[in-house]
C-alpha positions as CSV (number, residue, x, y, z in Angstrom):
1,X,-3.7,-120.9,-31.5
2,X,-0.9,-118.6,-31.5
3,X,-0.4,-120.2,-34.8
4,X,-3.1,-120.0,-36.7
5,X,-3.3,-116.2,-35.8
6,X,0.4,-115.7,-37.0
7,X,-1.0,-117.7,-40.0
8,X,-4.0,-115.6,-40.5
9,X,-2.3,-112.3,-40.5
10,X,0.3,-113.7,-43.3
11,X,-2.5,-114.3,-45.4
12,X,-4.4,-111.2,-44.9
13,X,-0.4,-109.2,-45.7
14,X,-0.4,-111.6,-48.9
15,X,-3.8,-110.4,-50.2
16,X,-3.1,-107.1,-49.4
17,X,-0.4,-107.1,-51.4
18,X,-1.9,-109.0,-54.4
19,X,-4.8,-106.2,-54.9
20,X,-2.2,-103.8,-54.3
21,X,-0.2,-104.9,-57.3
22,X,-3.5,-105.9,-59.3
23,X,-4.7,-102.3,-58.6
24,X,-1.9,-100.6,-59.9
25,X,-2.4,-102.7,-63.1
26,X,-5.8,-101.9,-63.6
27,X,-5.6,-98.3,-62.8
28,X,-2.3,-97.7,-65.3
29,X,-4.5,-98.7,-67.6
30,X,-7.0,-96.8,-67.0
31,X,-4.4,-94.2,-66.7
32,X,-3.8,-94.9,-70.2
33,X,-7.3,-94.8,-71.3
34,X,-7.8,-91.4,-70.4
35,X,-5.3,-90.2,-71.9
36,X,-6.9,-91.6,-75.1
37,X,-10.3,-90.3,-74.2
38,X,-9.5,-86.9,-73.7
39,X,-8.4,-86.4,-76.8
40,X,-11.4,-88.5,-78.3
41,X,-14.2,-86.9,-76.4
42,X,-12.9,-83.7,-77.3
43,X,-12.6,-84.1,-80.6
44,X,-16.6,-85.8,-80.8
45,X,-17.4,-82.3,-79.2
46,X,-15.6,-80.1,-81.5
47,X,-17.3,-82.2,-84.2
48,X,-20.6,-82.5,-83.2
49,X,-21.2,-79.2,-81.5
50,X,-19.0,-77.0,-83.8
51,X,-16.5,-76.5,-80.6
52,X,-15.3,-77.9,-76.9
53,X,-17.2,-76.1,-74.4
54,X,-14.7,-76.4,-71.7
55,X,-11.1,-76.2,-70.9
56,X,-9.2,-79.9,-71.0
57,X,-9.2,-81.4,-67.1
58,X,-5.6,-82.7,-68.1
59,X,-3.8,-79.0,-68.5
60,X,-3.1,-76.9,-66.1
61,X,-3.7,-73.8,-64.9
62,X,-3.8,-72.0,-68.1
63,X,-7.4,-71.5,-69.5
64,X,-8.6,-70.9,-66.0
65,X,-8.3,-67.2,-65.9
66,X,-10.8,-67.3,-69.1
67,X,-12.9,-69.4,-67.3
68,X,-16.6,-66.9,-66.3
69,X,-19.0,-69.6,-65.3
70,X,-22.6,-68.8,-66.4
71,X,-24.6,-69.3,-62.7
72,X,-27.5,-67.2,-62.0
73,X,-26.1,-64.5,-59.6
74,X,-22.7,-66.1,-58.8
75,X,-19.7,-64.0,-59.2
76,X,-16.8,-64.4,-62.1
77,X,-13.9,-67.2,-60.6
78,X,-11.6,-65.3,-58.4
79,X,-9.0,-66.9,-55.7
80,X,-11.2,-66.8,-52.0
81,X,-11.7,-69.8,-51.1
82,X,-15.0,-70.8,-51.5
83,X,-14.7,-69.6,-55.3
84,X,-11.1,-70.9,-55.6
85,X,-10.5,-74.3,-57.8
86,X,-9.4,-77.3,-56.6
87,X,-6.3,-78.8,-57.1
88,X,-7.5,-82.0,-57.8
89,X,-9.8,-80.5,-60.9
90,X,-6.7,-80.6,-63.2
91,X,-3.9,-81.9,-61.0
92,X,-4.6,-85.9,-60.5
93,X,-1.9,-87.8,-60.9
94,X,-1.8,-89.9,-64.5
95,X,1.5,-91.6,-65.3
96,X,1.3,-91.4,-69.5
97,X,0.3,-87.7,-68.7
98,X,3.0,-87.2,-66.7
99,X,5.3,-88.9,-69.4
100,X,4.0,-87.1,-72.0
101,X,4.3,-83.9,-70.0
102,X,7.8,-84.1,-69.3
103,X,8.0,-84.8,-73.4
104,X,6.9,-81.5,-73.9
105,X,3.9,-83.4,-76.3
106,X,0.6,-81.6,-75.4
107,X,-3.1,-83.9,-75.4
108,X,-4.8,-81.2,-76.3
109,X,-5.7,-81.2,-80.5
110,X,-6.7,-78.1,-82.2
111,X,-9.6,-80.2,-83.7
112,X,-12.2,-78.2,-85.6
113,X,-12.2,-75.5,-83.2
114,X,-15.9,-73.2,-83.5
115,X,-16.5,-74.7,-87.2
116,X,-19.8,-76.2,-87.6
117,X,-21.7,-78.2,-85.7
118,X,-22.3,-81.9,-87.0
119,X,-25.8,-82.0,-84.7
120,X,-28.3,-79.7,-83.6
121,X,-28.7,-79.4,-79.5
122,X,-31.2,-81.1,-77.8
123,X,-33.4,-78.9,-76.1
124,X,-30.5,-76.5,-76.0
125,X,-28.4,-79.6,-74.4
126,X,-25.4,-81.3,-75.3
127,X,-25.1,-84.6,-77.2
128,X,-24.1,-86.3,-74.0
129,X,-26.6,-84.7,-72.0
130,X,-29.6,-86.6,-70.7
131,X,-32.5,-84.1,-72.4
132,X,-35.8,-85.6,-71.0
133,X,-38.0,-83.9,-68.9
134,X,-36.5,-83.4,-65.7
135,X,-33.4,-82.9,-66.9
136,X,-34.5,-79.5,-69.2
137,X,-37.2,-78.2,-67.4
138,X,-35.0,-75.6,-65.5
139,X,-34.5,-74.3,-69.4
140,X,-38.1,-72.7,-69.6
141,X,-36.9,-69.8,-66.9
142,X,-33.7,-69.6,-67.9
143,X,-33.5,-66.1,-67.5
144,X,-34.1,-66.3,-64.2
145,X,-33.2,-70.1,-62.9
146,X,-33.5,-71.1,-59.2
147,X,-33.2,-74.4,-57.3
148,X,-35.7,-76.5,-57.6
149,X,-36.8,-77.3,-53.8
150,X,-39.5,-79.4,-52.7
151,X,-41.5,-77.9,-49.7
152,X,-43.7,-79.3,-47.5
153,X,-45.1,-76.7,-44.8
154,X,-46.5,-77.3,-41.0
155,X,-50.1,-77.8,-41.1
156,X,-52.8,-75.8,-39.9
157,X,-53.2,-77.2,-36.5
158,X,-50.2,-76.3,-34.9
159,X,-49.6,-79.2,-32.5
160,X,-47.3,-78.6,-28.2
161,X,-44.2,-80.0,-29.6
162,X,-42.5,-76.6,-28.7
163,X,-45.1,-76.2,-25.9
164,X,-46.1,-73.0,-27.5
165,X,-48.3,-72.3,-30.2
166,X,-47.0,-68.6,-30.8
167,X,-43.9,-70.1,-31.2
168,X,-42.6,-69.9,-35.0
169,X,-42.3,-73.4,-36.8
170,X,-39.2,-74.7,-37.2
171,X,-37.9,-74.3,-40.5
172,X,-35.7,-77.2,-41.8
173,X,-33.4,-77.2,-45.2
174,X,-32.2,-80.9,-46.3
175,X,-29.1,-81.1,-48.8
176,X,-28.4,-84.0,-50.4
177,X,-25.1,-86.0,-51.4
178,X,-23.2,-86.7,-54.5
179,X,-24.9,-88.3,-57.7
180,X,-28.5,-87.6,-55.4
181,X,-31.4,-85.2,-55.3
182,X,-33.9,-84.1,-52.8
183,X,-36.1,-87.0,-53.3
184,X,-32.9,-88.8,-51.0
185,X,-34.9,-86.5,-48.2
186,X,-38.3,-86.7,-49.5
187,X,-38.7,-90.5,-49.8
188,X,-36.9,-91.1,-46.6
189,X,-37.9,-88.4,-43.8
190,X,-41.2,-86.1,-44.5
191,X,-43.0,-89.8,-44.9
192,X,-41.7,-90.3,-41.7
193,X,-42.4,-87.2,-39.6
194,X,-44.5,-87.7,-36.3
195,X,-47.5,-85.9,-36.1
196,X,-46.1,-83.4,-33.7
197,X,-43.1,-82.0,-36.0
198,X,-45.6,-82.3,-39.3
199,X,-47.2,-79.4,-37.3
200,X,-44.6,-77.4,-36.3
201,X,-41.6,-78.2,-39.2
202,X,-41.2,-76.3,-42.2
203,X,-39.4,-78.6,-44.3
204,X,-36.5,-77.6,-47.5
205,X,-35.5,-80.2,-49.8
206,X,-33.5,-78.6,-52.2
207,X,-32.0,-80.1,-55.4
208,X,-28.3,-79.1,-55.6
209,X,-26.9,-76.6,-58.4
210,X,-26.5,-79.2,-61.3
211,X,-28.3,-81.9,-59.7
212,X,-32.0,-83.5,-59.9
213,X,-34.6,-80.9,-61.5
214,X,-32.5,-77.9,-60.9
215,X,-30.2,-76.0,-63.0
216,X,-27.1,-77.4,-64.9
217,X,-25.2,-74.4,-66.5
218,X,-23.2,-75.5,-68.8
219,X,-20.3,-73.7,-68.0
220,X,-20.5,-73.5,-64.2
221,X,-17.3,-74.4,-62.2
222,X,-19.9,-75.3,-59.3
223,X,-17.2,-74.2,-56.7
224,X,-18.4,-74.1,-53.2
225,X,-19.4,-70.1,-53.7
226,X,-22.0,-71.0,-56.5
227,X,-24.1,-73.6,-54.4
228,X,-24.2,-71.1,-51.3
229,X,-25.5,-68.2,-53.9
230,X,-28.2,-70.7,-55.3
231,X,-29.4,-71.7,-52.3
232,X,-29.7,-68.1,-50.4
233,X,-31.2,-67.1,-54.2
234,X,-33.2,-69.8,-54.1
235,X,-34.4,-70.7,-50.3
236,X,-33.3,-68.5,-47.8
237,X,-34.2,-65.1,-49.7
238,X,-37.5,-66.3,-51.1
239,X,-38.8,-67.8,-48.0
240,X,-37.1,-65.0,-46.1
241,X,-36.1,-67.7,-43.6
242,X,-34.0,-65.7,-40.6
243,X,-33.7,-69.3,-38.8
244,X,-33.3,-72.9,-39.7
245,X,-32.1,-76.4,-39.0
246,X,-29.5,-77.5,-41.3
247,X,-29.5,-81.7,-42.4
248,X,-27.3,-83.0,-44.9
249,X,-25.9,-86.3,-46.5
250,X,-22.3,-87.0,-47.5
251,X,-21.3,-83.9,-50.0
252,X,-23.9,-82.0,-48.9
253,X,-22.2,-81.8,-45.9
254,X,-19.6,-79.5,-47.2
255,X,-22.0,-77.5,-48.3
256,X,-23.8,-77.5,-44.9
257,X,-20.7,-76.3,-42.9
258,X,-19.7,-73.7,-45.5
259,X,-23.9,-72.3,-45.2
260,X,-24.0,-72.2,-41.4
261,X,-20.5,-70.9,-41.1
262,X,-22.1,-67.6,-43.1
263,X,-24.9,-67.6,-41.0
264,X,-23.9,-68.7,-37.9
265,X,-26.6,-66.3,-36.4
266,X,-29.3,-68.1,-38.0
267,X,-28.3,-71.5,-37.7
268,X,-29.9,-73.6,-34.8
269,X,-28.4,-76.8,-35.6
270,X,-26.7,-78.8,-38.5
271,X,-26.7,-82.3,-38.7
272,X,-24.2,-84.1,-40.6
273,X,-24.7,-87.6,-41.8
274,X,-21.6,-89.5,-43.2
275,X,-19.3,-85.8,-43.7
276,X,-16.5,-86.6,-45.7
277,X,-14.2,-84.4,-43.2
278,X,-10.4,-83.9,-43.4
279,X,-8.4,-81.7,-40.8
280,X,-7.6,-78.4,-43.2
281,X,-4.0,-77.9,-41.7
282,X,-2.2,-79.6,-44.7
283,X,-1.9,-77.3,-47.4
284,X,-2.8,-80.7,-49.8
285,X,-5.8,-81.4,-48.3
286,X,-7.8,-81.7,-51.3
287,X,-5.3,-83.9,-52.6
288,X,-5.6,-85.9,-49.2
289,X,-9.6,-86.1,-49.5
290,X,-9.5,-87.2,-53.4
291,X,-6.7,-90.0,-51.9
292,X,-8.9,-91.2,-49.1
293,X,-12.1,-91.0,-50.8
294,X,-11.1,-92.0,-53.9
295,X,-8.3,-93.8,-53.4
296,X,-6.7,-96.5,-56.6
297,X,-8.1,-99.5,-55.1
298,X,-9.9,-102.3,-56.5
299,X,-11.0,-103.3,-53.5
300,X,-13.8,-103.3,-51.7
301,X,-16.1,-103.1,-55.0
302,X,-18.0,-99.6,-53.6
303,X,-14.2,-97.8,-53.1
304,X,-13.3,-99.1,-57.1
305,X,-16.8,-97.3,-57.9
306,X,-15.7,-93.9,-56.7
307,X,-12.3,-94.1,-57.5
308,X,-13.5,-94.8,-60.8
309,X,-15.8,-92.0,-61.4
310,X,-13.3,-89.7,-60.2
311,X,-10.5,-90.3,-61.7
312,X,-11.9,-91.3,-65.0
313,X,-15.2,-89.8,-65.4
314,X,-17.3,-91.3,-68.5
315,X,-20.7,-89.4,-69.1
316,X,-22.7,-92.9,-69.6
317,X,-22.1,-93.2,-65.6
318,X,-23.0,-89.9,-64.8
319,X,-26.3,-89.4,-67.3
320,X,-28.0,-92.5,-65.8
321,X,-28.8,-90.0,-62.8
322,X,-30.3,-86.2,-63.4
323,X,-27.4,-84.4,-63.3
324,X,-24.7,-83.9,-66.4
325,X,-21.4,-84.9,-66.1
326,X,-20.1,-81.4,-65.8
327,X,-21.9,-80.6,-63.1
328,X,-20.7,-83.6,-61.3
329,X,-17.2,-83.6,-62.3
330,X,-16.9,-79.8,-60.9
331,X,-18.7,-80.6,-57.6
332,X,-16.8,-84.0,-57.0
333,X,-13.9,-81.7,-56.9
334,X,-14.7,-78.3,-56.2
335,X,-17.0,-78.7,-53.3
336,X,-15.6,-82.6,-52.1
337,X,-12.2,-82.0,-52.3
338,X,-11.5,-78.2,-52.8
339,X,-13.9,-77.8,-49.6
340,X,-11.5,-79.9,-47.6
341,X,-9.0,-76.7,-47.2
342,X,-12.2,-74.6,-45.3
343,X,-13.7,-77.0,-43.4
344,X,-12.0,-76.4,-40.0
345,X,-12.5,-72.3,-40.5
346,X,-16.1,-73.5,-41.0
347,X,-16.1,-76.0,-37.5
348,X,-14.1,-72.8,-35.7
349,X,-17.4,-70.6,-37.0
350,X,-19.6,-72.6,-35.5
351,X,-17.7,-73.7,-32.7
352,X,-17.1,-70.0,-31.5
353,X,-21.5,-69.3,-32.3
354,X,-22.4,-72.2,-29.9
355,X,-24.4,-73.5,-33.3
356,X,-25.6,-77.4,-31.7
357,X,-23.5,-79.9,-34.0
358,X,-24.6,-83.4,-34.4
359,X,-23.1,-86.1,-36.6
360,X,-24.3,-89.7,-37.5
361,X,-22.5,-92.3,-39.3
362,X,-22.1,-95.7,-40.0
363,X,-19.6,-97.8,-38.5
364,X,-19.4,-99.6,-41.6
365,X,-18.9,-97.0,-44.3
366,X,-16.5,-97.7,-47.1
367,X,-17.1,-94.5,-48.9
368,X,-16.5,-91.8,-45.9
369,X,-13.7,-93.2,-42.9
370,X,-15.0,-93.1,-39.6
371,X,-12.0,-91.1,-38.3
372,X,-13.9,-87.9,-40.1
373,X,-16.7,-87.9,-37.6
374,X,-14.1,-88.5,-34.6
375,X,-12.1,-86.1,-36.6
376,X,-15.2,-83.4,-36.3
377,X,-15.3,-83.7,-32.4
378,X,-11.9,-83.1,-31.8
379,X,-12.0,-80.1,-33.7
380,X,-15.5,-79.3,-32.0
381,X,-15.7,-80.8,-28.5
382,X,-19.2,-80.5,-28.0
383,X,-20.0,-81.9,-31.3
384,X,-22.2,-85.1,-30.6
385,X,-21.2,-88.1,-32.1
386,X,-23.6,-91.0,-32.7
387,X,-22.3,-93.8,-34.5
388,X,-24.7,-96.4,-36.1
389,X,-24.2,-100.3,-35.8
390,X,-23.1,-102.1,-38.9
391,X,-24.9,-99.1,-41.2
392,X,-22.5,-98.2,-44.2
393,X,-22.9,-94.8,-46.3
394,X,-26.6,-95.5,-47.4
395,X,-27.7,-97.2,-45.0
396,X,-26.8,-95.1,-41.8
397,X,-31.0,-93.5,-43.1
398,X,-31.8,-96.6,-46.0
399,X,-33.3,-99.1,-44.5
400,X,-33.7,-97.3,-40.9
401,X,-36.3,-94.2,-41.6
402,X,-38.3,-94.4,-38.7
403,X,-35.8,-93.9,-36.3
404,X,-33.6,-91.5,-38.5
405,X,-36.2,-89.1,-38.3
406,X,-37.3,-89.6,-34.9
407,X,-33.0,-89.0,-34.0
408,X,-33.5,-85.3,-36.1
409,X,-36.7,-84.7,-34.4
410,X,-35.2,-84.7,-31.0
411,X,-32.4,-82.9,-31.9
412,X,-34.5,-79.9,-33.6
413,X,-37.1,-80.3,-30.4
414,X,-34.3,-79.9,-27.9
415,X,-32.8,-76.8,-29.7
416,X,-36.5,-75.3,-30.0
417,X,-36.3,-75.6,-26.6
418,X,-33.3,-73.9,-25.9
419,X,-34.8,-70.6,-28.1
């Protein structure tokens, strides 16, 4: 017996090691690859559209400090945190960059830089921009754009959930996760709702800045400080909402922790599926998040997906989803990983407001490590933890509706409670 286990563990070392070595092929040439399609897809912009409408992601620093943005209401870049860059945005590590770096040869071309364009814009979109319906219809108030947010409000007989029918309803805002929308939340949970919180829950699905039916600046850095200004614009102003349940997916967690940390007053609860969490004392840590959530692995198939997409985006990926790949690029990084650096000041926010702090994940998630959400209660002891059997990253609410939403419900009834 002792044998075969000996044995076993041999074999499991030896394969290890051969997608190890078969990874670093692949992704060298991937490396490679990008290389060559920065300077193409640069070029087909320049050509097509008369000029590049952003900086190069494989430079540095440099254009950054011309870099405005064009968000509704959101302020010009500045170094604060939640409007600071991530490292990660123009800092991943590409060996043929690298090499070419230390050559002193710049990827950049000087193309045909604001000559004419080749093609007229799409519905005022890009070539590589998705320009049907959903994906433009944020255009026709473009002077004044706001999230597009899919509410569903308590009906008229309120029912005893809260045991009082005086009592306010509960208002509820839902944020979504990477390449998703609101329909994550609406085709999962407000189907699901018992009659009790259909009566007294006020229910916020919002689709992200750059995501779903809601605007996608073209310009936008989508740092952590433009999603909270959109959704306050958006949500919390318009439906002058002065308390609320918080319940997000994935990336939306981020977000989540960054909204309740600014109004830890208002905040009754957050609930945070799947969080993508990394302690904040390493002054890499959006390095660490892009390594352990996008780490150069071929293996299993769902890690080689995101590693992919972040470390060589390609638009076709992005467009087949309502969101451009812009919008995603900037989030991946901005919000994912530059959000790792001020997520424990978030946690210590809401740690020191008593806000209740719940967190469900799969045991089984290859996306997000489980260590985040043991990670989030040792920051914030009285952080509940509830783990899910054998659920992975979709599949911790896919699959499992009914007793998703029956898990918030008690968790929004036992805070109503409380207030």
């Amino acid at each position: 017996m002792a044998t075969l286990v000996q044995s076993g563990k041999w074999i499991q070392k030896g394969l290890e090691i051969i997608i190890a070595a078969i990874s670093w092929m692949v992704f060298l040439f991937l490396d490679f690859l990008e290389v060559f399609m920065c300077i193409f897809y640069r070029l087909l912009d320049e050509f097509l559209e008369g000029k590049a409408y952003s900086s190069c992601y494989c430079m540095e620093l440099m254009e950054e400090k011309e870099k405005t943005g064009d968000c509704h209401h959101v302020a010009q870049v500045e170094v604060d945190g939640e409007s600071e860059l991530s490292e990660t945005l123009h800092r991943r590590r590409n060996f043929f960059r690298g090499l070419l770096g230390s050559l002193g040869i710049s990827l950049v071309p000087k193309g045909w830089r604001n000559g004419e364009s080749f093609l007229q814009m799409r519905n005022g979109t890009r070539w590589s921009d998705c320009g049907c319906d959903s994906c433009v219809e944020w255009m026709k108030n473009a002077d004044d754009p706001k999230l597009h947010v899919v509410v569903q409000e308590p009906q008229t007989e309120r029912a005893s959930w809260v045991d009082s029918k005086e009592r306010e309803a509960e208002n509820v805002i839902f944020l979504h996760g990477f390449l998703s929308s609101s329909s994550f939340w609406t085709e999962t949970v407000f189907p699901n709702l018992s009659e009790s919180a259909k009566q007294n829950c006020r229910l916020f699905s919002v689709d992200l800045l750059g995501f779903g039916r809601s605007p996608k600046p073209r310009d936008c850095l989508y740092t952590l400080k433009d999603h909270l200004e959109m959704i306050e614009y958006s949500v919390i102003g318009p439906y002058q909402l002065n308390s609320f349940h918080l319940v997000a997916h994935s990336m939306g967690c981020i977000i989540a922790l960054a909204l309740a940390a600014k109004h830890s007053k208002s905040v009754k609860s957050i609930t945070l599926i799947a969080p993508p969490y990394f302690s904040s004392l390493r002054e890499d840590a959006s390095m660490v998040a892009l390594e352990r959530l996008a780490a150069k692995r071929l293996w299993p198939p769902l890690l080689f997906g995101s590693s992919f997409m972040s470390w060589n985006l390609h638009f076709t990926f992005i467009d087949l989803t309502r969101h451009t790949h812009h919008s995603a690029w900037h989030t991946m990084h901005n919000v994912i990983c530059g959000g790792a650096k001020l997520a424990d000041k978030y946690l210590e926010t809401l740690r020191m407001a008593k806000v209740k702090i719940n967190v469900i994940q799969g045991t089984r998630d290859q996306v997000v490590p489980i260590e985040c959400s043991i990670n989030i209660q040792k920051q914030v002891q009285e952080a509940e933890i509830d783990k899910i059997a054998n659920a992975n990253h979709g599949s911790v609410v896919l699959g499992r509706e009914k007793d998703f939403t029956r898990d918030l419900e008690r968790i929004w009834s036992s805070v109503a409670d409380l207030h």
